[in-house]
TORMI-642903 format. One record per residue: residue in three letters; x, y, z of N, C-alpha, C, O in turn. Coordinates in steps of 0.1 Angstrom, whole numbers, plus 5000, padded with zeros to 4 digits. Example, Ala and Ser with C-alpha at 12.3 -4.5 7.8 and 13.67 -1.06 7.14 Angstrom:
BEGIN
ala513249435078512349555078513249675078514249675085;ser512849785071513749895071512950005079513450115080;
***
This chain:
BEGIN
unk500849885000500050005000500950135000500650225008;unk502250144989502650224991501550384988500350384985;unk502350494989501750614993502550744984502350864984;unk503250674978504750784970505550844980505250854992;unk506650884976507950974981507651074989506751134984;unk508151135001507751275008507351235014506951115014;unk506851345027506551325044504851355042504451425034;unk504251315048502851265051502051355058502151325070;unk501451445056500951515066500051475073499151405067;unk499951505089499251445097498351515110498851585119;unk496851485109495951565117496451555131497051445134;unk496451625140496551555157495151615159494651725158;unk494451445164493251505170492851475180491951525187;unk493751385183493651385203495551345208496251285200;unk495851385220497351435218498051615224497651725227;unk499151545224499951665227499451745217498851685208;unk499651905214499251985206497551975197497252035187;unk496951915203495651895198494752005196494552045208;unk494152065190493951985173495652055165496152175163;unk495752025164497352075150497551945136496851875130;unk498951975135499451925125501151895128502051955133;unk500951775121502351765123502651705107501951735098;unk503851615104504451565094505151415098505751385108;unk504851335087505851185094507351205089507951115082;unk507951315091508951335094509451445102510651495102;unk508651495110508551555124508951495130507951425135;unk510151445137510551345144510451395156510351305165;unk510551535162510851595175509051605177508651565187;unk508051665165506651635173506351495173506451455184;unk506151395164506351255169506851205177506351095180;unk507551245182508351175197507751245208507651175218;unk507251395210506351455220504751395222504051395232;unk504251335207503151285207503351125214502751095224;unk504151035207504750895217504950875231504750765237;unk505550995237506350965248505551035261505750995273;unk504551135257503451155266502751075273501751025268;unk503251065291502850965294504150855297504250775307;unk504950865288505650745294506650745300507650795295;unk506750675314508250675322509550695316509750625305;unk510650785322511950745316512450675314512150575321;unk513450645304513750495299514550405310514450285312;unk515550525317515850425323515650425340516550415349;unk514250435342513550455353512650365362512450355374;unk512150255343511250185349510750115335510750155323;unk510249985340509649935324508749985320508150045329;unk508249975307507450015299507049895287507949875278;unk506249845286505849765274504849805265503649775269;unk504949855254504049925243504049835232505149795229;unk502749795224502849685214502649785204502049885209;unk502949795189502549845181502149725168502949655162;unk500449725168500249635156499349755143498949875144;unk499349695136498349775123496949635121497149515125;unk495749705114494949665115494149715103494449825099;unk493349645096492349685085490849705092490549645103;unk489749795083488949835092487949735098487149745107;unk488449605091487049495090487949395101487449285103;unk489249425108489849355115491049285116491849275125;unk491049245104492549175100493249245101493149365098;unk494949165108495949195114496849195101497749275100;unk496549095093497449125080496949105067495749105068;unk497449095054496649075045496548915035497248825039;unk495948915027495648815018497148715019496948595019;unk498448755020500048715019499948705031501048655035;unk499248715040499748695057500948745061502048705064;unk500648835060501948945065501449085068500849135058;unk501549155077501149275083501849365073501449485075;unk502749365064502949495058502149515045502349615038;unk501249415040500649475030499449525033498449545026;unk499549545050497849595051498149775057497349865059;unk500149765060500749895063500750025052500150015042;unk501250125054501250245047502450275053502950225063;unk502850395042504250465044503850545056504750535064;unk502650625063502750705075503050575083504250565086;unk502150455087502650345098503950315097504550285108;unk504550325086506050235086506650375090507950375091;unk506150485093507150605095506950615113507850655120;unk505950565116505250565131506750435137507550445146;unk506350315126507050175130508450215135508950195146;unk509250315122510550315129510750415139511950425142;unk510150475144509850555152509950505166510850535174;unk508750425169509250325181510150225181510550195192;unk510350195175511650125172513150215178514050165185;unk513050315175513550405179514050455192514950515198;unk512450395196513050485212512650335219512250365231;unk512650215218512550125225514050085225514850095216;unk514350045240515349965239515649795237516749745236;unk514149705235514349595232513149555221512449645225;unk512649515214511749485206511249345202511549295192;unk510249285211509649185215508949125202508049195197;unk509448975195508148905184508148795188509048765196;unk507448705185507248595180508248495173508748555163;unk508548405174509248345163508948325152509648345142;unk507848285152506748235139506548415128506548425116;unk506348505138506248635130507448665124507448725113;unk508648625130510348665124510348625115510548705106;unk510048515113510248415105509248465092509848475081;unk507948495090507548485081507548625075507248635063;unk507848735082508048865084509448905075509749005069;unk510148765077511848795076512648905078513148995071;unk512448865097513148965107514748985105515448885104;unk515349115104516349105109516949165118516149165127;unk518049235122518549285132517449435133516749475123;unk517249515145516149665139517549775133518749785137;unk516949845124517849895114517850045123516950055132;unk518750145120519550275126518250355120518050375108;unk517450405132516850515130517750655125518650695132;unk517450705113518250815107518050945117518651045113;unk517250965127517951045138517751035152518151125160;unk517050925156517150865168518550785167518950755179;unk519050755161520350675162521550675171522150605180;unk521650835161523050925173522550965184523350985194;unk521450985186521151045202521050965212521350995224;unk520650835207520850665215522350705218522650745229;unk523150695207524750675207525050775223525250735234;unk524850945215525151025224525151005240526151045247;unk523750945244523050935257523750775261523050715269;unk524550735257524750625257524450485260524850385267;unk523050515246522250375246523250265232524350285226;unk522650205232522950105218521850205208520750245211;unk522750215194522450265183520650205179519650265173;unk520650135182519450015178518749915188519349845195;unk517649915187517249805198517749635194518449575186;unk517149605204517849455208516449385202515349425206;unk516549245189515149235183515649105193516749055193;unk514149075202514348955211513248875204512348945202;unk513048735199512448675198511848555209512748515217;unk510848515210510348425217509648325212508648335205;unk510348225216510148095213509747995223510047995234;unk508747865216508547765229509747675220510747685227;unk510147605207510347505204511647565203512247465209;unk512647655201513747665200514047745186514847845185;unk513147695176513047745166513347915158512347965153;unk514547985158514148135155514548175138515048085130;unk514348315134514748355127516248375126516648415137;unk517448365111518448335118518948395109520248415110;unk518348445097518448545083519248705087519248745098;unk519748765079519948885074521048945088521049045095;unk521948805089522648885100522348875116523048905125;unk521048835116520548885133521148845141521248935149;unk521848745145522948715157524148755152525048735160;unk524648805141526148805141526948975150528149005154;unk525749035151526649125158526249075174525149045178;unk527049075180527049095197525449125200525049225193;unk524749095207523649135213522649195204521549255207;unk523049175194521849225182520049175185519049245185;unk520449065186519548965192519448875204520348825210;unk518148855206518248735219517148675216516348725208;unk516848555223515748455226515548435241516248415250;unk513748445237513648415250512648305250511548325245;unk512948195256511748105259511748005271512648035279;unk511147915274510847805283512047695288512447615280;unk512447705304513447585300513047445301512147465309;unk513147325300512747195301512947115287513046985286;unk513047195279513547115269514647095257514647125245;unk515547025267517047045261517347055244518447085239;unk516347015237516546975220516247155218516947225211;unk515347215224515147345222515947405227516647455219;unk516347425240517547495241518947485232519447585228;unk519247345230520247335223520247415207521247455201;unk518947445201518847495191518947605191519647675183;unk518047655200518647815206519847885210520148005210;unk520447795214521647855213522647835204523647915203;unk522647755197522947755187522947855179524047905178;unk521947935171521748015168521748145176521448245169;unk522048165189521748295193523348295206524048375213;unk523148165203524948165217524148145230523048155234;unk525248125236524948065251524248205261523348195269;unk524848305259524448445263523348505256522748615260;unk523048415245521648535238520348455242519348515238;unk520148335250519048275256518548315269519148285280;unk517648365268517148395280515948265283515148225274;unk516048215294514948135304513848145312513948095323;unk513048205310511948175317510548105321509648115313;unk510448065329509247935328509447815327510547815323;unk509247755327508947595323508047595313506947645312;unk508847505302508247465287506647305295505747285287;unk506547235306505647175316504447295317503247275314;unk504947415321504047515328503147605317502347685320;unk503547575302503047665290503947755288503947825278;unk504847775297505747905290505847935279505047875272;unk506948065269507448075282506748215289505948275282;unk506948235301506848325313507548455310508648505312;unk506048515303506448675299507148775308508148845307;unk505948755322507048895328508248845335509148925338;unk508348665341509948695343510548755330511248855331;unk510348675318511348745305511348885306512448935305;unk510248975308510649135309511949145320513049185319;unk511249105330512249135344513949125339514849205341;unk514048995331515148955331515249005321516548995321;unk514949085307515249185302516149325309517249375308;unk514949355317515549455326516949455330517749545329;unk517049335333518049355343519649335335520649355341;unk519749305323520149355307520149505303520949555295;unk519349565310519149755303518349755301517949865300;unk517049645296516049645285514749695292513749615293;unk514649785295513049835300512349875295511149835296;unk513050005283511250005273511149865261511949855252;unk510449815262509949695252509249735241508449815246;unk508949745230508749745219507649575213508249475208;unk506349585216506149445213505249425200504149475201;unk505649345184505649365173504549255172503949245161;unk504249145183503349055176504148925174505348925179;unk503648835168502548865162501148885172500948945183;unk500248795163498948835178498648735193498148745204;unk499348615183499548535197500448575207500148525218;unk501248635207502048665214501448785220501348785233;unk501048875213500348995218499148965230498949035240;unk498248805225497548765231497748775248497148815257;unk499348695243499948615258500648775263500948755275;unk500948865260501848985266500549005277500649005289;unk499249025269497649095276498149005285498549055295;unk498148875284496748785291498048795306497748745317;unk499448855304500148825320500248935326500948945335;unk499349055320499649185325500349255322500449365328;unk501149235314502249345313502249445302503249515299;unk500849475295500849545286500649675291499649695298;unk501349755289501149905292500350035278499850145279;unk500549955271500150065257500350025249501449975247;unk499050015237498749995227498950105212498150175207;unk499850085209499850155193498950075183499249965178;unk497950155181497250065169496850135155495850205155;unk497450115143497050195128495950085124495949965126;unk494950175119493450125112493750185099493750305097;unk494150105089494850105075492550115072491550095079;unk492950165060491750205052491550075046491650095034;unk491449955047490949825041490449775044490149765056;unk489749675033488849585037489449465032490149485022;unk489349325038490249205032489349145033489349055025;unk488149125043486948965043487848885043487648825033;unk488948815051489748735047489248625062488148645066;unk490048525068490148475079491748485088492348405094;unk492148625086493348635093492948625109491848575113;unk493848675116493748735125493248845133493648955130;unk492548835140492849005149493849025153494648945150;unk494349125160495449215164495849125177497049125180;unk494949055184495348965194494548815188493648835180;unk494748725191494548585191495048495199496248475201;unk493948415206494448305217493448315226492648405224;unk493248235237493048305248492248415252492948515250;unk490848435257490448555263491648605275492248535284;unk491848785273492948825285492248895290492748915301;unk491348945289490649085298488649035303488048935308;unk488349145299488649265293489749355301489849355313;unk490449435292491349535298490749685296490349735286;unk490849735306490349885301491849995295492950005298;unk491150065287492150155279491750285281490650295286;unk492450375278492250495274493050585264494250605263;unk492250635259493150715243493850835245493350935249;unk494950805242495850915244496650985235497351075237;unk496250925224496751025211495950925197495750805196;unk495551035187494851005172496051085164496851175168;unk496051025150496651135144495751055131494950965132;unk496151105120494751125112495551125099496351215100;unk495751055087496651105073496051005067496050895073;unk495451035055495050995042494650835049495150725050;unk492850905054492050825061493050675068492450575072;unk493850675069494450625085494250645096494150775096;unk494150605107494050635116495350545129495550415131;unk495850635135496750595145496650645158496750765162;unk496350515166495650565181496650495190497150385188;unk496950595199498050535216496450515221495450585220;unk496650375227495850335237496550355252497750355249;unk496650365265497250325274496150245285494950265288;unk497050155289496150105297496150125311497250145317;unk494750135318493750195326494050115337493649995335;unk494650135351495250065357494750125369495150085380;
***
């Protein structure tokens, strides 16, 4: 669903500066509209999922893949949080069909990470029950590019995971017996890595399981202008987790899109 070349102009209709305008390449008002509301980075956790959505529901399209249901303003929002998260939470099965690789150098969140002396880029953590991850385009070859997190009890999956991710890039939480793995130990033990704001990409089972343990703090969600009638997914899948209560904390508005901060009501 591309959109052509140049920055996107964008309504604010609920938000910092409301009613205004901004641009998806406003990166200093986009980051005033994101960050309202949320703890310092390195203060306290934070877990924000950002998924996109079509108006009739689906999480991706006809290809099963959430970027043909995206637009250039979402993918400008995407690298954005990406941006200011320090770890970025998927699925294995989403890496993999997504063809995840390391998160690429925000062109000016980058140096300021550098500056403040974060890592240039977040940490893409995958989670896994079977061991199984994405292993394309580089993602473990730099130092801490990557990590996995899943369940321990089953040595054929550990062994695979680390394999691909090294003995240091597996994190443990849960028992693979218990359903793991065990989301908020995995945050905690993020944390305690540097990793406190989370970035969480889905897919929806996973999103499912972030709701269903509590740890979701805020919802980024784009309502792409489509209709697919298809049998994808919703934005979450699995498991009833709530109801959770929300509240809207920012719209922004560009060529009938819609992009809403949910936070959750605690």
């Amino acid at each position: 669903m591309s959109e052509g070349p140049g920055p996107v102009g964008l309504d604010v209709l609920v938000g910092p500066g409301a009613p205004g305008r901004l641009t998806s390449d406003d990166v200093d008002g986009l980051l005033a509209h994101y960050t309202a509301g949320v703890p310092h980075a390195r203060a306290s956790r934070w877990v924000r999922a950002n998924m996109v959505s079509t108006v009739d529901g689906a999480a991706t399209g006809p290809d099963g893949r959430s970027g043909s249901v995206s637009s250039d303003v979402d993918k400008a929002v995407f690298g954005l949080l990406r941006g200011l998260a320090d770890a970025v939470l998927v699925g294995a099965g989403t890496a993999r069909s997504e063809g995840y690789g390391p998160a690429g150098r925000h062109r000016v969140l980058a140096a300021r990470r550098e500056a403040a002396g974060r890592r240039a880029t977040a940490v893409v953590v995958q989670v896994t029950r079977s061991g199984r991850v994405e292993t394309g385009r580089g993602m473990f070859e730099v130092p801490e590019a990557g990590l996995v997190v899943m369940p321990a009890g089953d040595a054929e999956a550990l062994a695979r995971a680390r394999e691909a991710a090294g003995e240091d890039g597996v994190v443990l939480a849960g028992h693979v017996d218990d359903g793991g793995p065990d989301l908020a130990r995995a945050l905690d033990a993020l944390a305690e890595r540097g990793l406190r704001h989370v970035l969480c990409e889905g897919g929806p089972g996973l999103l499912a399981d972030v709701a269903a343990a509590d740890v979701l703090d805020e919802l980024c969600l784009t309502t792409s202008p489509l209709l697919v009638a298809s049998d994808a997914p919703r934005v979450t899948a699995g498991a009833a987790v709530g109801p959770h209560g929300l509240e809207l904390a920012g719209l922004l508005h560009a060529r009938s899109t819609l992009l809403a901060r949910w936070l959750r009501r605690r």
